[in-house]
Phi, psi and omega in degrees: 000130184311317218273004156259344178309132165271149177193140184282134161271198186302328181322310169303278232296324171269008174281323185281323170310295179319318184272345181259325188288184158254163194276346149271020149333152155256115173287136145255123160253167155283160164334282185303342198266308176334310194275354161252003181256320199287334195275317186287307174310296219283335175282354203039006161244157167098175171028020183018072179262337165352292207291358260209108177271132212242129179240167182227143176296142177291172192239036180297339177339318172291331176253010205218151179259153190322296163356306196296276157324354170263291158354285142357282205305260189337317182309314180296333159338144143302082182324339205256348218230137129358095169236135178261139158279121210234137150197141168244178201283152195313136160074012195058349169314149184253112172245109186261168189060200170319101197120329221294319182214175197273263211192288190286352193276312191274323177307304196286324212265304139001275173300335191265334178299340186266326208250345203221149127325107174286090179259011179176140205230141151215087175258148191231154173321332193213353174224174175212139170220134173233139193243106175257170198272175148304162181262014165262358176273351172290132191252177192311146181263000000 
């Protein structure tokens, strides 16, 4: 039965962070991602996130159209640093392909890829997390 099938979430997805990233990473969650990276920052257990500068997607949206607020988001990164992008799927659902994640979401994931190196990928039925370079590691296109 699908609805029995184990299958990972932002939790794994910082799990994977843990072991691959560095402790000057920058972390972006998304909406749906925030509210498990905010329980593990405040509790300190699982996925060692502490060391970890943490950014969160704007929420401007009633007033701004997603572009925008993605655009918004990213510009507050830190150009000098890493960044993993965490983001899960719309509703917790396990979606794959297509429906996986929203509009402003596919926009930020997007905008880093034009500004940054896609150096490492970890997807799962309901999260994602992508690891981008610093923006001096990218080279002239």
């Amino acid at each position: 039965v699908f609805f029995l099938k184990p299958c990972g979430g932002v939790r794994e997805a910082m799990e994977y962070i843990r072991g691959h990233g560095s402790p000057g990473d920058v972390i972006l969650a998304d909406i749906f991602a925030a509210p498990t990276i905010l329980s593990y920052q405040d509790s300190g257990a699982g996925a060692g996130i502490k060391d970890r500068s943490i950014y969160f997607e704007r929420m401007d949206e009633l007033r701004d159209s997603p572009e925008f607020v993605a655009e918004k988001t990213i510009a507050m990164l830190p150009g000098d640093r890493p960044v993993w992008f965490v983001a899960e799927a719309s509703g917790y659902a396990r979606r794959t392909g297509s429906g996986y994640l929203r509009n402003k979401t596919i926009e930020m994931q997007r905008l880093l890829k034009k500004e940054r190196r896609l150096r490492a990928e970890y997807h799962t039925d309901r999260s994602r997390a992508l690891y981008f370079s610093a923006r001096s590691e990218t080279s002239p296109r």
